[in-house]
Backbone atoms as SQL, in Angstrom:
CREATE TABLE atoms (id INTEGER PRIMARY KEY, chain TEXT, resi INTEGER, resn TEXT, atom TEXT, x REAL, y REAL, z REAL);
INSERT INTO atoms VALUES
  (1, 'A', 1, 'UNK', 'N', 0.825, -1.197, 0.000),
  (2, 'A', 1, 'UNK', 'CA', 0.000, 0.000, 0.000),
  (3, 'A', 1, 'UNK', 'C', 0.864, 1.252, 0.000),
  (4, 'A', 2, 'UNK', 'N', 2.437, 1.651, 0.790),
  (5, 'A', 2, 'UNK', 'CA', 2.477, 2.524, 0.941),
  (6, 'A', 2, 'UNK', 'C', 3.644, 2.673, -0.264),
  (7, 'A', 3, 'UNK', 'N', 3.608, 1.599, -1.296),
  (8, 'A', 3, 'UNK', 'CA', 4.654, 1.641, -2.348),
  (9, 'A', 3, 'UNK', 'C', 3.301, 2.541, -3.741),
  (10, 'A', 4, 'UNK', 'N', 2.159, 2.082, -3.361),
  (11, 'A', 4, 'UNK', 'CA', 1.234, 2.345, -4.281),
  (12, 'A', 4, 'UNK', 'C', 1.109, 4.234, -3.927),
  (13, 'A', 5, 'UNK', 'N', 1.038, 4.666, -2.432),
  (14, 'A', 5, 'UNK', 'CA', 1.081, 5.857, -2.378),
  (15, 'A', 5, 'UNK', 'C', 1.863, 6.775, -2.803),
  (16, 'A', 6, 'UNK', 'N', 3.103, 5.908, -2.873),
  (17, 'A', 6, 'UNK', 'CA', 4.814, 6.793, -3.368),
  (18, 'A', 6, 'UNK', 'C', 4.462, 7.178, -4.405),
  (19, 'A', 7, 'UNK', 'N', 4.250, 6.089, -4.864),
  (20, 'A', 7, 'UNK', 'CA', 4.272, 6.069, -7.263),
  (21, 'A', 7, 'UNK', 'C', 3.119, 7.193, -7.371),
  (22, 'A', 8, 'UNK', 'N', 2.072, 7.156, -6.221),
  (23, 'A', 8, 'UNK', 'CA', 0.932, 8.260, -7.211),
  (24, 'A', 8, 'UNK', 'C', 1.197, 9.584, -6.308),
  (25, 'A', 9, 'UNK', 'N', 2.237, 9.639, -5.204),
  (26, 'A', 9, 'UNK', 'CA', 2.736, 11.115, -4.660),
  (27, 'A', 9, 'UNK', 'C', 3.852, 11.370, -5.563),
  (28, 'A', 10, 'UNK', 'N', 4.441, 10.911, -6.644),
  (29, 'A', 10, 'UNK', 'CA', 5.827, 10.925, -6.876),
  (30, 'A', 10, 'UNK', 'C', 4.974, 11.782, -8.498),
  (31, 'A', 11, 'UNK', 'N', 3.612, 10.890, -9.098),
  (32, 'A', 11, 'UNK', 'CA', 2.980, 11.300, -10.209),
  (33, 'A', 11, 'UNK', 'C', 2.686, 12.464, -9.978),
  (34, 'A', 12, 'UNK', 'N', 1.855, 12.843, -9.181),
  (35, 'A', 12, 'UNK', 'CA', 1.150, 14.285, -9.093),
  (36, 'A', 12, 'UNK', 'C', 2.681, 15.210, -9.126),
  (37, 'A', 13, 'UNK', 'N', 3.525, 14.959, -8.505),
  (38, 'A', 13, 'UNK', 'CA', 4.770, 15.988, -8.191),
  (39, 'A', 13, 'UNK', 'C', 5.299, 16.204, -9.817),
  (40, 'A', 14, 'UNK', 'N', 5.230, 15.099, -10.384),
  (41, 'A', 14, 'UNK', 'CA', 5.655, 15.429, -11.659),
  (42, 'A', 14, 'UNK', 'C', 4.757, 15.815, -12.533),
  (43, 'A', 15, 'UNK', 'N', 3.178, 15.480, -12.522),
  (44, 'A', 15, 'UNK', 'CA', 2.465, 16.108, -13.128),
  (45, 'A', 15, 'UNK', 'C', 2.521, 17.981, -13.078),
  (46, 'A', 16, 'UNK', 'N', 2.903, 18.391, -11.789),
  (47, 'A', 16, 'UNK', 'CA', 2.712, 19.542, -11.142),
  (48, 'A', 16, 'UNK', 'C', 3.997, 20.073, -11.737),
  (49, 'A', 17, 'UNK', 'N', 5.320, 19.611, -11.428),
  (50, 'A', 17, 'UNK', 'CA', 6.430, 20.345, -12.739),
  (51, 'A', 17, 'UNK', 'C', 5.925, 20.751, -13.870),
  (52, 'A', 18, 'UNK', 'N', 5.883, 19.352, -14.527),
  (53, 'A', 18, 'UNK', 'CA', 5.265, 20.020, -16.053),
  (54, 'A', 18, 'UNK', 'C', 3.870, 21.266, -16.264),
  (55, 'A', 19, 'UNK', 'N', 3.237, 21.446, -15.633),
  (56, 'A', 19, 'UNK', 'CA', 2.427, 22.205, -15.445),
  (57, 'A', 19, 'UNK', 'C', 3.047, 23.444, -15.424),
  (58, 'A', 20, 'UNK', 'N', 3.949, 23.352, -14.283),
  (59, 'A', 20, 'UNK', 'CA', 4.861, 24.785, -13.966),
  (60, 'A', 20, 'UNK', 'C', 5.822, 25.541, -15.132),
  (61, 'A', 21, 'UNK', 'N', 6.564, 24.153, -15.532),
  (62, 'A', 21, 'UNK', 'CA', 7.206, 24.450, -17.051),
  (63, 'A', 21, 'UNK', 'C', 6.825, 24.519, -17.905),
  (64, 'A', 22, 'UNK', 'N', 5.551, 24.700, -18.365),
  (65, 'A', 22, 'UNK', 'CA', 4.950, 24.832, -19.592),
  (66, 'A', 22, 'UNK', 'C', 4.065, 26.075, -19.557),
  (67, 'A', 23, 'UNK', 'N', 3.603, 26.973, -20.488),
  (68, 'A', 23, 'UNK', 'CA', 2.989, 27.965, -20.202),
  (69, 'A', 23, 'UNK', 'C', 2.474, 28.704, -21.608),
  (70, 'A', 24, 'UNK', 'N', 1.558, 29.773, -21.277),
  (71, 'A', 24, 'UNK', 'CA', 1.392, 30.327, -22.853),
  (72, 'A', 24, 'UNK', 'C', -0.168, 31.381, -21.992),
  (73, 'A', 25, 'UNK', 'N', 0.127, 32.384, -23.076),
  (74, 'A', 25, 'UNK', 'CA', -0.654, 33.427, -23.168),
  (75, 'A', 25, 'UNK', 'C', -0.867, 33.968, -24.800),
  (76, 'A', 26, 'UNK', 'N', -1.685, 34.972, -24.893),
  (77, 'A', 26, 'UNK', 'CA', -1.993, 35.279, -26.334),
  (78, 'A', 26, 'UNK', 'C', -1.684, 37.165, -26.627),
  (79, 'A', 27, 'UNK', 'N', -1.341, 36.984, -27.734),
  (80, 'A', 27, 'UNK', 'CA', -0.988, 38.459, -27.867),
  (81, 'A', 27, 'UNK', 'C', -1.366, 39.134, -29.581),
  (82, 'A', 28, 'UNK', 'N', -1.313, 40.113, -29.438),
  (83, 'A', 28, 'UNK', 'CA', -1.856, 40.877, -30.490),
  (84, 'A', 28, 'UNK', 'C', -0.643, 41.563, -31.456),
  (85, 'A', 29, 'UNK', 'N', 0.168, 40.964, -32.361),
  (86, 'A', 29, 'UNK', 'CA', 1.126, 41.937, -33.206),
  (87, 'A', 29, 'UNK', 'C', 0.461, 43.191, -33.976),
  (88, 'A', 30, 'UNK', 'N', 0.660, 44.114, -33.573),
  (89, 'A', 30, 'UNK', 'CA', 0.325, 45.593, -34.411),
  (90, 'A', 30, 'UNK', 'C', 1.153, 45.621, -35.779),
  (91, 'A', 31, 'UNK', 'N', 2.096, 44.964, -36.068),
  (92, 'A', 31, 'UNK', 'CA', 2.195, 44.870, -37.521),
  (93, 'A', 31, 'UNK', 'C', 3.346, 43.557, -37.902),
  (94, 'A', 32, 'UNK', 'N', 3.618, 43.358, -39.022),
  (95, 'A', 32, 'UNK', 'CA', 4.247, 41.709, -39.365),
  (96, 'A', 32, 'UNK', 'C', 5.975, 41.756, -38.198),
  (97, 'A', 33, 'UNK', 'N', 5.968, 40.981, -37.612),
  (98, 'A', 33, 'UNK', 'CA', 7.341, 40.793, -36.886),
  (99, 'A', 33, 'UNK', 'C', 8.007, 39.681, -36.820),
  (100, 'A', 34, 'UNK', 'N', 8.951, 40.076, -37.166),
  (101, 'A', 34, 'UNK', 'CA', 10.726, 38.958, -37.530),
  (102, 'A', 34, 'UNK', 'C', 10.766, 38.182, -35.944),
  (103, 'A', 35, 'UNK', 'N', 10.293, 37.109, -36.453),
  (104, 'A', 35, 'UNK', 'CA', 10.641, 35.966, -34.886),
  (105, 'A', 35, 'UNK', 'C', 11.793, 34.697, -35.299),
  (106, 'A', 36, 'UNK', 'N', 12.998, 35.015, -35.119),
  (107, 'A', 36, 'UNK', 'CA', 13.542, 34.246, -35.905),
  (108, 'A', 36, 'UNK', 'C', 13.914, 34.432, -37.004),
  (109, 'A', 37, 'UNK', 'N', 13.626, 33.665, -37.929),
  (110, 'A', 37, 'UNK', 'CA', 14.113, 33.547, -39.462),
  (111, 'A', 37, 'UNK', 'C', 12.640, 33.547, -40.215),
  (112, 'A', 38, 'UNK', 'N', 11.576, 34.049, -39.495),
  (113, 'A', 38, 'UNK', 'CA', 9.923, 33.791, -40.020),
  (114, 'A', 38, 'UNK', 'C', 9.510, 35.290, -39.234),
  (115, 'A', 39, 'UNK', 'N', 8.926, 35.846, -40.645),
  (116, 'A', 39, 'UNK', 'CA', 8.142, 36.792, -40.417),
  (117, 'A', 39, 'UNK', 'C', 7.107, 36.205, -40.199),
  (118, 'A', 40, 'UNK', 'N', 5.893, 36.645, -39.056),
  (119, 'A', 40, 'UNK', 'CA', 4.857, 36.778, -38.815),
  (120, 'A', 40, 'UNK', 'C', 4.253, 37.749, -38.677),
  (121, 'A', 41, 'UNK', 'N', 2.813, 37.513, -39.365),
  (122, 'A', 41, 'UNK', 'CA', 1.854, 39.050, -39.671),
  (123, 'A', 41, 'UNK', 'C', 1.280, 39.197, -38.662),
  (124, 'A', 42, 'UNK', 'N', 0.737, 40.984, -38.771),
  (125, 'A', 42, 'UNK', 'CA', 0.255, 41.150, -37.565),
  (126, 'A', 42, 'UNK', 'C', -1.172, 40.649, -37.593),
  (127, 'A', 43, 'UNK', 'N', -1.249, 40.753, -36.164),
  (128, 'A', 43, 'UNK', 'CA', -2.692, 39.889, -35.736),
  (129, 'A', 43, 'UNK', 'C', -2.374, 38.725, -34.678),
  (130, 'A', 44, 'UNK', 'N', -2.996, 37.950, -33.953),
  (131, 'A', 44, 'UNK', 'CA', -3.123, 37.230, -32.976),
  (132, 'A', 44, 'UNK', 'C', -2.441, 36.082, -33.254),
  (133, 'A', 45, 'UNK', 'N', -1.317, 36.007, -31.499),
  (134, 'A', 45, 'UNK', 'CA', -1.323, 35.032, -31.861),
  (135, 'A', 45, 'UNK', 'C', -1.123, 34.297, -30.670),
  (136, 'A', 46, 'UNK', 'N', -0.737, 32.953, -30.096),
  (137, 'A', 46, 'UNK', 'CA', -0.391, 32.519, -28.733),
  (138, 'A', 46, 'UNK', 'C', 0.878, 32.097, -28.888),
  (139, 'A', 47, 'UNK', 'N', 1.472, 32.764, -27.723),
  (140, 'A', 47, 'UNK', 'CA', 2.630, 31.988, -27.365),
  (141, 'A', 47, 'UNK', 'C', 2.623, 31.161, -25.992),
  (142, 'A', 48, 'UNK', 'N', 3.273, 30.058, -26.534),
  (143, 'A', 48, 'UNK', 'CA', 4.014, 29.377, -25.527),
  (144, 'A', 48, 'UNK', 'C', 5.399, 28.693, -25.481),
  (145, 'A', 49, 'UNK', 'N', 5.914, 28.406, -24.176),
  (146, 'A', 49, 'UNK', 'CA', 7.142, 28.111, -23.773),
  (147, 'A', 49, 'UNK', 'C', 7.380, 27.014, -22.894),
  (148, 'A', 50, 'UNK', 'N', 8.240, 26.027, -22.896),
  (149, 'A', 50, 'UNK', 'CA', 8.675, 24.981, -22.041),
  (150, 'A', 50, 'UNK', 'C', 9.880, 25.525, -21.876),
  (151, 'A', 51, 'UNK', 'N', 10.350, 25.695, -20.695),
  (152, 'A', 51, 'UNK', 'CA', 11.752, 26.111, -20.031),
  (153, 'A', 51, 'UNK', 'C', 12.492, 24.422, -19.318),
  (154, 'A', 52, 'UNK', 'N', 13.465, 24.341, -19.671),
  (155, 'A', 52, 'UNK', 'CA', 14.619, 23.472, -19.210),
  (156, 'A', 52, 'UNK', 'C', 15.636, 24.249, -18.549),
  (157, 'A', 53, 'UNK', 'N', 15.693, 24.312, -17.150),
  (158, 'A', 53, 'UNK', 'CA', 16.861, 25.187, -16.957),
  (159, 'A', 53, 'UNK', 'C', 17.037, 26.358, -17.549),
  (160, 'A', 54, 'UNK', 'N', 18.208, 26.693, -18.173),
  (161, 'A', 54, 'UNK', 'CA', 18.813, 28.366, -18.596),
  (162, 'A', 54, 'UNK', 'C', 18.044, 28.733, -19.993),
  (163, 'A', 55, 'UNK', 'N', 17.551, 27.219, -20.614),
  (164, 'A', 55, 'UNK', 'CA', 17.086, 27.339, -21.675),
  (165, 'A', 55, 'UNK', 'C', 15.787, 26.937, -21.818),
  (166, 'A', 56, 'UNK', 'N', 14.925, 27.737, -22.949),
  (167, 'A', 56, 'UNK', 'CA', 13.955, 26.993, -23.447),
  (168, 'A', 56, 'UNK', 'C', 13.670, 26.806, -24.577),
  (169, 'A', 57, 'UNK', 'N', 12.325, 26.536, -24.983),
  (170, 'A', 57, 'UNK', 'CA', 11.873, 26.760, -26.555),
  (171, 'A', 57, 'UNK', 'C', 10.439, 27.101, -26.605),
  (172, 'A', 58, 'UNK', 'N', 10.379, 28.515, -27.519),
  (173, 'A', 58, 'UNK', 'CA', 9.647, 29.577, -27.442),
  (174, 'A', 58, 'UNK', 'C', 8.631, 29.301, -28.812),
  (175, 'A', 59, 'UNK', 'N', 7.316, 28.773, -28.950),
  (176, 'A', 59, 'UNK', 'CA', 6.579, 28.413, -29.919),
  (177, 'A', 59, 'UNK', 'C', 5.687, 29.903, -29.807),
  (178, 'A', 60, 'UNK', 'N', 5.422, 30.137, -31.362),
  (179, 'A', 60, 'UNK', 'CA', 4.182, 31.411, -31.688),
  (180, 'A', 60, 'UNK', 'C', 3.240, 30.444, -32.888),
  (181, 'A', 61, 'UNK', 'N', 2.288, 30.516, -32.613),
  (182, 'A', 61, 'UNK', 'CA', 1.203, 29.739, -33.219),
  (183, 'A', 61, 'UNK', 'C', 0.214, 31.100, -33.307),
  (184, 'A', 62, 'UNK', 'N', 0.034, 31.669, -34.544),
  (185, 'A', 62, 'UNK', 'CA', -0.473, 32.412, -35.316),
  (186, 'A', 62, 'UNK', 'C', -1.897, 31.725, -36.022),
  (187, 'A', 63, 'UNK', 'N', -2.700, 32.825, -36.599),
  (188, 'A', 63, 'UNK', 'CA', -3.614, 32.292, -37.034),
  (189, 'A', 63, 'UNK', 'C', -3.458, 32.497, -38.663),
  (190, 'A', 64, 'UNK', 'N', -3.683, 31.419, -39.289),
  (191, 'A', 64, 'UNK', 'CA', -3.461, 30.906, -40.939),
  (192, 'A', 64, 'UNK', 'C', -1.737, 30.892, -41.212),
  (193, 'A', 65, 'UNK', 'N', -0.859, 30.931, -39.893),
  (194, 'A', 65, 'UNK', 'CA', 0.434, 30.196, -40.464),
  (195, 'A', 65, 'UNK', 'C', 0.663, 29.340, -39.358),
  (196, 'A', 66, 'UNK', 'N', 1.896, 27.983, -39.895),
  (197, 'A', 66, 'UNK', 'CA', 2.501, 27.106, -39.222),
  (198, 'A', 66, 'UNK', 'C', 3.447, 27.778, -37.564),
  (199, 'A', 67, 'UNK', 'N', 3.096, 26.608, -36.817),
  (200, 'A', 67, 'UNK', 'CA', 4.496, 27.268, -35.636),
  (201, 'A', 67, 'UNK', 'C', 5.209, 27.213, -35.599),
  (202, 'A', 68, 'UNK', 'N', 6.015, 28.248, -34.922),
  (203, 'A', 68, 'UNK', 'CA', 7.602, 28.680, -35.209),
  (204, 'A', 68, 'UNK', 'C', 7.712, 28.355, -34.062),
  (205, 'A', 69, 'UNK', 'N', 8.840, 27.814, -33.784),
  (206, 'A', 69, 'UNK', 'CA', 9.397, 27.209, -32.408),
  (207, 'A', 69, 'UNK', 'C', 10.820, 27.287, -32.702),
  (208, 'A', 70, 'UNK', 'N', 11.551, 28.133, -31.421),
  (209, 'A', 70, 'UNK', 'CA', 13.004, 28.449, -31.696),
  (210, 'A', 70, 'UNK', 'C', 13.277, 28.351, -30.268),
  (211, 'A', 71, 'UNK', 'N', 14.865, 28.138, -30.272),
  (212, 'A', 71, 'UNK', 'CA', 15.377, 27.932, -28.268),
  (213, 'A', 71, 'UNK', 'C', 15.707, 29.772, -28.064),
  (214, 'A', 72, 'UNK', 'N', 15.563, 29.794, -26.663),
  (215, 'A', 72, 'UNK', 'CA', 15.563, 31.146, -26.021),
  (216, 'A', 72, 'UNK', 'C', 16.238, 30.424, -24.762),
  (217, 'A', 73, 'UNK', 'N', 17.181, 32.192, -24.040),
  (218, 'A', 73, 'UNK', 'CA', 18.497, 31.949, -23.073),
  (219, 'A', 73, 'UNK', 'C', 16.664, 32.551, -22.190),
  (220, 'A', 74, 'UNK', 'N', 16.732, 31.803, -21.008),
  (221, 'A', 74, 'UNK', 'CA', 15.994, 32.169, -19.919),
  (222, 'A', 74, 'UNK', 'C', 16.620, 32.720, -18.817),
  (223, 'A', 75, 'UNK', 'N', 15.964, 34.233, -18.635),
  (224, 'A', 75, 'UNK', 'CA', 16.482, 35.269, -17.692),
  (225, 'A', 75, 'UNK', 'C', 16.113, 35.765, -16.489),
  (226, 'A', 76, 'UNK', 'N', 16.517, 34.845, -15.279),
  (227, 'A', 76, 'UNK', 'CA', 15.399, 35.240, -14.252),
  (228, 'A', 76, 'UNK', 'C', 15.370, 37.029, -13.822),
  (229, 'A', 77, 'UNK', 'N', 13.814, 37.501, -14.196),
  (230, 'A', 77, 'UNK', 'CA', 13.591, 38.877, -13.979),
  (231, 'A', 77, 'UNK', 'C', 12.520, 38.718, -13.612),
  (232, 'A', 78, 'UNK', 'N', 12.270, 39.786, -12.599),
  (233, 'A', 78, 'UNK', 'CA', 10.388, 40.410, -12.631),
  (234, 'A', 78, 'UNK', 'C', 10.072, 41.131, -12.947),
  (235, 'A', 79, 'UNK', 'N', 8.920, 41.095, -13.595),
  (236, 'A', 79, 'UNK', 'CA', 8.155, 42.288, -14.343),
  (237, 'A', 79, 'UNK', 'C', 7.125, 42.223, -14.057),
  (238, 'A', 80, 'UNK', 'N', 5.994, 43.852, -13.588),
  (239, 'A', 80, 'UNK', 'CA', 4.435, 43.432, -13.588),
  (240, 'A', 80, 'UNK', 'C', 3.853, 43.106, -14.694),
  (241, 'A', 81, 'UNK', 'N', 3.886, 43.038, -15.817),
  (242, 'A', 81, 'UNK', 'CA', 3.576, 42.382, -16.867),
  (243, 'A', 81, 'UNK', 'C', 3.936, 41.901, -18.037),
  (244, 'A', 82, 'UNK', 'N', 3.049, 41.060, -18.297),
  (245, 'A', 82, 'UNK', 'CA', 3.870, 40.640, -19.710),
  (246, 'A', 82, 'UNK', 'C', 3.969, 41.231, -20.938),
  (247, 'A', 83, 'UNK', 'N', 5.344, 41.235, -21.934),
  (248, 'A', 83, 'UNK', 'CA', 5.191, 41.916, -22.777),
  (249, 'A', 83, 'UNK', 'C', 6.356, 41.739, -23.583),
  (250, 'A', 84, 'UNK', 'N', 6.570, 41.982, -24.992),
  (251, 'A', 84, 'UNK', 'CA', 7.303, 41.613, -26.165),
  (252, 'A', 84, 'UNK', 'C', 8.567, 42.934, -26.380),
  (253, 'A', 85, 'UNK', 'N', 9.318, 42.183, -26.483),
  (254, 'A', 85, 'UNK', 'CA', 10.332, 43.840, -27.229),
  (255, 'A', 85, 'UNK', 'C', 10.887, 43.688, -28.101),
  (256, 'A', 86, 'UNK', 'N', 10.440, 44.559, -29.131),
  (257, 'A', 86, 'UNK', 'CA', 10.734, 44.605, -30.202),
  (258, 'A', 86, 'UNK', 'C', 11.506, 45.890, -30.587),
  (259, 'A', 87, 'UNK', 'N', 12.717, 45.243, -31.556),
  (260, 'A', 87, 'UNK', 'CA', 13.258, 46.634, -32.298),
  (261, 'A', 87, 'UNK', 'C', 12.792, 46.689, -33.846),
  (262, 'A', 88, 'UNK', 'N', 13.053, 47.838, -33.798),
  (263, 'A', 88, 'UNK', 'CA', 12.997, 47.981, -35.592),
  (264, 'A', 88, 'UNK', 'C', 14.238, 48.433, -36.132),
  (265, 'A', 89, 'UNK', 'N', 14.335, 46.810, -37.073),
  (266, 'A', 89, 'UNK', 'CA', 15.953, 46.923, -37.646),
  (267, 'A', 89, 'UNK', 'C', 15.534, 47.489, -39.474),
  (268, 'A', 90, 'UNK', 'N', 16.000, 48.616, -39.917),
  (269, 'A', 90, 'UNK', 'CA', 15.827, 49.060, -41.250),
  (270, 'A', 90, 'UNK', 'C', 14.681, 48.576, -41.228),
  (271, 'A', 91, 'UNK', 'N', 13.771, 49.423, -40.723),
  (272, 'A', 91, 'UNK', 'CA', 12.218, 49.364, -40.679),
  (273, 'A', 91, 'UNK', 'C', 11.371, 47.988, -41.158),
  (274, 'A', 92, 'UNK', 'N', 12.061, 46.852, -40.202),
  (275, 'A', 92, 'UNK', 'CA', 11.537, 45.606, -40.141),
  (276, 'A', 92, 'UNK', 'C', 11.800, 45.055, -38.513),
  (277, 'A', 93, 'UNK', 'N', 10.161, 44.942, -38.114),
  (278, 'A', 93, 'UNK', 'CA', 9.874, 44.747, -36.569),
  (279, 'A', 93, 'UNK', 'C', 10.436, 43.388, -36.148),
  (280, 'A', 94, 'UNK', 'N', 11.421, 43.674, -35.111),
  (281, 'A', 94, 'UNK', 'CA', 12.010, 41.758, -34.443),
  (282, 'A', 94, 'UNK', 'C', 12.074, 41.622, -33.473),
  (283, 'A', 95, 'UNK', 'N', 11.822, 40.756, -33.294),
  (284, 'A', 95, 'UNK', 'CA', 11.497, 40.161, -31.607),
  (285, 'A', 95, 'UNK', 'C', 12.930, 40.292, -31.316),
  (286, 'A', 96, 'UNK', 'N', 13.249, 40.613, -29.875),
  (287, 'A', 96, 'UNK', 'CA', 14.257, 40.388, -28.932),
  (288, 'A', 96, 'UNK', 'C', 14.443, 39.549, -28.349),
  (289, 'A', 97, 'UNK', 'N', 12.780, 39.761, -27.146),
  (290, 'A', 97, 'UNK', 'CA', 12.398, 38.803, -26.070),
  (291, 'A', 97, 'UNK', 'C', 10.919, 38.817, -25.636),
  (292, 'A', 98, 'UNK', 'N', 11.093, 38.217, -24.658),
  (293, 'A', 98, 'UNK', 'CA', 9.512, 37.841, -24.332),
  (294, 'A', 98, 'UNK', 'C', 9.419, 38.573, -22.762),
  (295, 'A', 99, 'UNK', 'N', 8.893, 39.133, -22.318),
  (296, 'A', 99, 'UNK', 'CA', 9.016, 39.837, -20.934),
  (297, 'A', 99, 'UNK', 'C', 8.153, 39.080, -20.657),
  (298, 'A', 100, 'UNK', 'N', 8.180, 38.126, -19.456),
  (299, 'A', 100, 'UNK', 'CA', 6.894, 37.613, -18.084),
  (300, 'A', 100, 'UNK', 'C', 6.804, 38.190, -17.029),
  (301, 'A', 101, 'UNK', 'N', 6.324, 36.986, -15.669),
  (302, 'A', 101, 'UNK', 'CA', 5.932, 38.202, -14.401),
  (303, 'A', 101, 'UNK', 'C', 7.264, 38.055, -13.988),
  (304, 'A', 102, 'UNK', 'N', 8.162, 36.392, -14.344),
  (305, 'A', 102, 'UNK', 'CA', 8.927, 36.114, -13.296),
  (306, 'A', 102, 'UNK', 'C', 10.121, 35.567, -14.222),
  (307, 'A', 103, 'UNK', 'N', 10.421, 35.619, -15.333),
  (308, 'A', 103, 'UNK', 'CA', 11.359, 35.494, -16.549),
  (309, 'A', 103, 'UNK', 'C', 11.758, 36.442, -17.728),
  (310, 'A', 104, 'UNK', 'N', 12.354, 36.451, -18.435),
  (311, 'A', 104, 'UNK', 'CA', 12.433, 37.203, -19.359),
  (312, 'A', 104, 'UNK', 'C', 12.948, 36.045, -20.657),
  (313, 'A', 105, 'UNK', 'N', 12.534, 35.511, -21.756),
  (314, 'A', 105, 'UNK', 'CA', 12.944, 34.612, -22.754),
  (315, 'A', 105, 'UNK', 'C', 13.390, 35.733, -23.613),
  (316, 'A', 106, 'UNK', 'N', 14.607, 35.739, -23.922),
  (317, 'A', 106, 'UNK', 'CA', 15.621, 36.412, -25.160),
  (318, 'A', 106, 'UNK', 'C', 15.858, 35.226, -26.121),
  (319, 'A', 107, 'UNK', 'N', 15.517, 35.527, -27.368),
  (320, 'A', 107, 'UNK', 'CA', 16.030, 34.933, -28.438),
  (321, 'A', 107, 'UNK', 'C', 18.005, 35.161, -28.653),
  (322, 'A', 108, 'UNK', 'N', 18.037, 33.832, -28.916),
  (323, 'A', 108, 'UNK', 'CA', 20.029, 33.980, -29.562),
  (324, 'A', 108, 'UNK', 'C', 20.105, 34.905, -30.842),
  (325, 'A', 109, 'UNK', 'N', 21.082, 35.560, -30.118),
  (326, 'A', 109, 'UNK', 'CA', 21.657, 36.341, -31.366),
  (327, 'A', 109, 'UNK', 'C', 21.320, 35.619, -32.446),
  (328, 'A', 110, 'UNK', 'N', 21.921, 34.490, -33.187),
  (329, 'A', 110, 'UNK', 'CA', 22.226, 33.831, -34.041),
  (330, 'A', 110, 'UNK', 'C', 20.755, 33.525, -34.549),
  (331, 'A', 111, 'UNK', 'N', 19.479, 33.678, -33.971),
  (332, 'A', 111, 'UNK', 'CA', 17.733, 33.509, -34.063),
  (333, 'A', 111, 'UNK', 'C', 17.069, 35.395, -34.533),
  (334, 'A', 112, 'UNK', 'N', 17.827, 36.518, -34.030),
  (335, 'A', 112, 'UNK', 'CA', 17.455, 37.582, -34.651),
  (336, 'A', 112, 'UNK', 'C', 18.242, 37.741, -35.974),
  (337, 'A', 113, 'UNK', 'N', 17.242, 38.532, -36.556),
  (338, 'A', 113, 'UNK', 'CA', 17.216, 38.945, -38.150),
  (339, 'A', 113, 'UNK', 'C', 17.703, 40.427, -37.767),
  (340, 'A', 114, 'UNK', 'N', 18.575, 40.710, -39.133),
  (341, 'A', 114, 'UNK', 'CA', 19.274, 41.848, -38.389),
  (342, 'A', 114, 'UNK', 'C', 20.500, 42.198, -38.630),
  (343, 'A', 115, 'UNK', 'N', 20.977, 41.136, -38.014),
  (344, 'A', 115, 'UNK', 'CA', 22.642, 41.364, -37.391),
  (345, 'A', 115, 'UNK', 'C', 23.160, 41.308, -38.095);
């Protein structure tokens, strides 16, 4: 009995990680932006993220294109909210990073358009 309690206290604990590491909210682009090596148009879209340690991988699932999923350096920061930063390189909008409450996801150099 108390081998049967371990295995399903040991499940929930890991159910409850993955929960924690996985995440996503939805956002609104005001005009087409360089995520990566893929422009995406403006208009809605959701992001989400699974974090491993220092790193993760940062999916945007848009509406009428495929998802872009690229790795991002994870930055422990706080912020009261969430939010995107974008520069404009020769008047073409690119993601940087991803601002959360309690992270910050920066794309690799080598993932901005640009440089």
């Amino acid at each position: 009995m108390k081998r049967f309690f371990a295995i399903g206290f040991m499940m929930v604990l890991f159910s409850l990680s993955l929960h924690a590491a996985e995440s996503s909210y939805k956002v609104d682009l005001a005009a087409p932006t360089r995520v990566g090596a893929t422009t995406l148009p403006a208009g809605n879209c959701k992001i989400s993220w699974v974090v491993s340690g220092a790193e993760a991988q940062l999916t945007f699932r848009c509406e009428g294109q495929k998802p872009v999923t690229l790795p991002v350096q994870v930055v422990e920061e706080k912020s009261d909210s969430h939010e995107l930063e974008i520069d404009s390189v020769k008047g073409v909008q690119v993601l940087r990073s991803v601002v959360l409450l309690n992270m910050k996801l920066v794309l690799h150099p080598s993932e901005g358009a640009g440089n």
